[in-house]
SELUMSE-403410 format. One record per residue: residue in three letters; x negated, y negated, z negated of N, C-alpha, C in turn. Coordinates in steps of 0.05 Angstrom, whole numbers, plus 5000, padded with zeros to 4 digits. Layout:
// residues N
alaXYZXYZXYZ ...
***
This chain:
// residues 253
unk895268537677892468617673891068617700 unk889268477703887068457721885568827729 unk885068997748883369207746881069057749 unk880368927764876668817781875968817753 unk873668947762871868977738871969057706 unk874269317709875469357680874369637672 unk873469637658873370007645875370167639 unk876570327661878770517657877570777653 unk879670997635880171207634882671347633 unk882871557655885771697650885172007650 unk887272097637886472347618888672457652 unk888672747655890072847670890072767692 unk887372767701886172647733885872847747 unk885273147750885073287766885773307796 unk888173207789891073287815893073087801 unk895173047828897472957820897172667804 unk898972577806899272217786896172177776 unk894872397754893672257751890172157766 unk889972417786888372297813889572087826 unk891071977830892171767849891071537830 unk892271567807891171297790888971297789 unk887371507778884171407779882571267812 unk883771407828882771357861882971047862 unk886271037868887370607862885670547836 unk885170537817883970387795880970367806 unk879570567822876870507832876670397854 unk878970327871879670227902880169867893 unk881569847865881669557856880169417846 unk878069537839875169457830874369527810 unk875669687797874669837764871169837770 unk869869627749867369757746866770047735 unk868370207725867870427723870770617716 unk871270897721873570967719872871207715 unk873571327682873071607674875671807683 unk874971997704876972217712877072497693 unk878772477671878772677660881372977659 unk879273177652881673337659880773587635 unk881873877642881274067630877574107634 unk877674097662874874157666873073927692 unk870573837689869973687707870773697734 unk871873537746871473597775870773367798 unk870573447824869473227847870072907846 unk868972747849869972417841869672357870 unk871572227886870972147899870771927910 unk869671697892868771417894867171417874 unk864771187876862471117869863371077845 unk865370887833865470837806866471017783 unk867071347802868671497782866371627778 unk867171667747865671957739868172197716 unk867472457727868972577714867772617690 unk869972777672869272827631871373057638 unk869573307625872073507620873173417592 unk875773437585878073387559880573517563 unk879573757537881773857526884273597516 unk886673557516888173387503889573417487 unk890373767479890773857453889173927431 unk887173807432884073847418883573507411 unk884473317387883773037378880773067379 unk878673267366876173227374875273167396 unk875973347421876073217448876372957457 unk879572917451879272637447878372407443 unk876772427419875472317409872072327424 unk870872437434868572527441868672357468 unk871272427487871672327509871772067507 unk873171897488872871557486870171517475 unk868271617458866771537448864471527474 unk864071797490861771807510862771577528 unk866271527532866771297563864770997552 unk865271007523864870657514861370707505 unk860270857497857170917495855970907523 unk857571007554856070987580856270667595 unk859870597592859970387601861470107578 unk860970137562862869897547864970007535 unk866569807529868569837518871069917537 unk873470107524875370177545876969917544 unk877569807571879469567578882169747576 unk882570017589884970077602884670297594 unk887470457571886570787581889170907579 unk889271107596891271237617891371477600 unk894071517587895471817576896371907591 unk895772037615897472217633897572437638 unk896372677613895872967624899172917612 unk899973107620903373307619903073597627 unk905073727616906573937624909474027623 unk909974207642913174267637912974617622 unk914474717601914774967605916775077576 unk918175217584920275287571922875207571 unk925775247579927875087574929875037554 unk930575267548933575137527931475327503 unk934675427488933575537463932475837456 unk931275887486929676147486926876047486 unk925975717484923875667489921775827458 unk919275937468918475997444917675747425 unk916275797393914875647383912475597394 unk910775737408907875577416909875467437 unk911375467467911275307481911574967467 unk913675027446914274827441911874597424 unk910774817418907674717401905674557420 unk905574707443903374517459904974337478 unk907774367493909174107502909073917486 unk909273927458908473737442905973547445 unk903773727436901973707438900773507461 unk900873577479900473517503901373177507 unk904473307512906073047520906272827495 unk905772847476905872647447903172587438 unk903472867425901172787408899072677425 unk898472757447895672677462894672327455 unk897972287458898571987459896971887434 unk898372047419897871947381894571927375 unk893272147389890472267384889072037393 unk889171937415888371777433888671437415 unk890871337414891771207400889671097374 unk889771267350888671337329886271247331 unk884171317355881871197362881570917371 unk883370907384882470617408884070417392 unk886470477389887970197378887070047352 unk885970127336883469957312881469817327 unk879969977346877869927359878769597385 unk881869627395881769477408883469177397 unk884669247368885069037357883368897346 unk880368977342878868887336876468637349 unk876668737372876368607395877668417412 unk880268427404882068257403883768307431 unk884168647435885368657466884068937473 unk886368997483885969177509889369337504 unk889769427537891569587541891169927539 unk893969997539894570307539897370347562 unk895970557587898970617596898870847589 unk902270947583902071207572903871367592 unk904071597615905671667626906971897610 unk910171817610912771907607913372047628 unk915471897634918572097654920571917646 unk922171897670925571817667926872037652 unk925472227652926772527631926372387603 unk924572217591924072047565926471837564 unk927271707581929671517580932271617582 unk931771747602935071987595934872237587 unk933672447606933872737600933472967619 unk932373197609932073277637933373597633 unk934173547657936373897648935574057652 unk935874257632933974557633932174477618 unk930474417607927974427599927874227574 unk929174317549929374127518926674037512 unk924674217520921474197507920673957524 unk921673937548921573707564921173447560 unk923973447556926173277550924773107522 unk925973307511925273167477922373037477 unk920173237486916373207483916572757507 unk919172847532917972587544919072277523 unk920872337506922572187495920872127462 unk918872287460917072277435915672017445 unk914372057474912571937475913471667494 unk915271587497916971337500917271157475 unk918071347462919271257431916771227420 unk913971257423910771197403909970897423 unk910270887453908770637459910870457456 unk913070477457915170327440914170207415 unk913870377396912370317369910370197371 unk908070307391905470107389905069837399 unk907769887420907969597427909369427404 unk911369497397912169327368910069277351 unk908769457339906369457310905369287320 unk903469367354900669207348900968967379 unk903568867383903168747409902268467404 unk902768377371902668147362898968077361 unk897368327353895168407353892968397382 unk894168267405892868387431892768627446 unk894768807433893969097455897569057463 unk895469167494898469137504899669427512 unk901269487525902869777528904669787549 unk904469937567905970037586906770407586 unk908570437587910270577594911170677627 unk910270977638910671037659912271217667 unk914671197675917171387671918071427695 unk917071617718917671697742920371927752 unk921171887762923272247764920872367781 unk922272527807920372677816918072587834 unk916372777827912872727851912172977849 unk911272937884910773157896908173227884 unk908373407859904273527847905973817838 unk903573817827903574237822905874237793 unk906874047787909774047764912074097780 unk911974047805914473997823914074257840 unk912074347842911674597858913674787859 unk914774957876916575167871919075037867 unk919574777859923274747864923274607900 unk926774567898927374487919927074147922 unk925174007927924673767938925173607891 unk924473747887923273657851926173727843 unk929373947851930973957835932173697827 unk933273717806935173497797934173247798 unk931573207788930173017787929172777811 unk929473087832929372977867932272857880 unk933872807863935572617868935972367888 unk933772207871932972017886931071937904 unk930372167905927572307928925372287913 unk923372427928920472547916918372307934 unk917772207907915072037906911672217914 unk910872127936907872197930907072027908 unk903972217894902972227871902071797876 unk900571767897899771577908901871297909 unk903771387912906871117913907371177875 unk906771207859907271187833904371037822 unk902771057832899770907838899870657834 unk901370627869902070447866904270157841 unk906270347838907770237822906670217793 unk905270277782904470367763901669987772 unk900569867792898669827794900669487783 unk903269457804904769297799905269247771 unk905469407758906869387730904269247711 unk901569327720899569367700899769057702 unk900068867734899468687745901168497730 unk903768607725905768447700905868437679 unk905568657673903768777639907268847629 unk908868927652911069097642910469307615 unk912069337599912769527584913769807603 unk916669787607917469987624916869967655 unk915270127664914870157691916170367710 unk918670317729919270497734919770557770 unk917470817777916370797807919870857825 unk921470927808925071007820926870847812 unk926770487825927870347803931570497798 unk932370727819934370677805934870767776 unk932070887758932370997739932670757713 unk933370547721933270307707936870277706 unk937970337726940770247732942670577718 unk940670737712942470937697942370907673 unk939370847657939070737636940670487616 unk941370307643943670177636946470337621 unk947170447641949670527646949670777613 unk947370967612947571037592947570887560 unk946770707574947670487547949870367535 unk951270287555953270197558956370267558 unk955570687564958070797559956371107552 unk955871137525953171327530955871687528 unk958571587522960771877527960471897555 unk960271587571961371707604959071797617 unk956571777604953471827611953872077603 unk954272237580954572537577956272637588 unk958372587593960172717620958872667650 unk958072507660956472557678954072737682 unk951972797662949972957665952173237658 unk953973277641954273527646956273597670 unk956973407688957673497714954773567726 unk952573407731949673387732949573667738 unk950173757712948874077698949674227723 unk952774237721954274437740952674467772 unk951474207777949674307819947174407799 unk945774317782943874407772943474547751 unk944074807743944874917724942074997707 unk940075007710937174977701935674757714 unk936174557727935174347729933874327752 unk933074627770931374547792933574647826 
***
């Protein structure tokens, strides 16, 4: 996918991944780039404008695509990237698990529901949706995680199957750790900092690469590609490994 001159929006712009993307998407020439978050905040390039968006709220949703394509056109590009982490094993409550949901899936689905009629109609446009390498393998300590990143792997999977024949295309963004306020408080991102901690900005980047291939799986830690293998391939010797995993990381951070 080309950015120069594209109408992007990414949900979960505030801070972290998804400020970095909106910043590069207006640095590559996005004629326009909606920064959305809980609540408006500072844009700092000419082609951004912020939208406050709830993303457990589909009305929101919906309000937010309708004002981006009523100010500037139609969405070329739009970015699922709000997340959260919270709760781990099976003391997690029912609301946590209600809005990890929420958040990390459904946002996807809400989003989706709108644009993808609208852009098969037109005959095109992309969706990247940010995941986690916690969506391709798993992330220890934290099931609401885990499971909520693997929902939403497993939907642009689907949308890429249903509608790829249709013109919309789909990427998938599945990072381990980056240094933003998710990673805050562990030691260099915990288990996940394995393979070291990405600034928000170097997943930007990778993420810019992928759009540029029109990759499906985009992944800013390629070695999260060579475990994915391996859990394929011997998925007993892949569960004996993470629960050695477990043992340096016994909640995951």
């Amino acid at each position: 996918m080309k950015i120069d001159g594209a109408h992007v929006v990414v949900t979960g712009a505030a801070g972290g991944i998804g400020a970095a993307l909106a910043r590069r998407f207006a640095d590559e020439g996005a004629r326009a780039v909606v920064a959305a978050d809980l609540t408006a905040s500072p844009t700092p390039r000419p082609a951004m404008r912020s939208h406050p968006c709830d993303v457990t709220d589909p009305a929101q949703i919906r309000t937010l695509i309708d004002a981006a394509e009523d100010h500037d056109g139609p969405i070329d590009l739009f970015c699922s990237n709000a997340g959260i982490i919270g709760g781990f094993g099976l003391d997690a409550s029912d609301e946590i698990w209600r809005r990890t949901l929420e958040v990390n899936v459904m946002a996807h689905v809400w989003a989706a529901k709108v644009l993808v009629p609208r852009m098969v109609e037109r005959g095109g446009g992309y969706l990247l949706n940010t995941a986690s390498a916690a969506g391709l393998l798993t992330q220890l300590g934290s099931a609401t995680y885990s499971v909520s990143k693997h929902g939403a792997v497993a939907f642009a999977e689907w949308l890429s199957i249903t509608y790829g024949g249709h013109g919309l295309k789909v990427s998938i963004l599945c990072p381990q750790a980056v240094r933003t306020n998710m990673t805050a408080g562990t030691t260099e991102g915990g288990v996940a900092g394995v393979d070291g901690m990405l600034e928000p900005d170097a997943v930007a980047d990778a993420a810019i690469e992928g759009l540029a291939d029109e990759r499906f799986l985009i992944l800013p830690h390629p070695e999260v590609g060579e475990y994915f293998r391996r859990k394929a391939d011997d998925y007993e010797r892949w569960l004996r490994g993470m629960r050695r995993l477990q043992e340096r990381f016994p909640m995951g951070l």
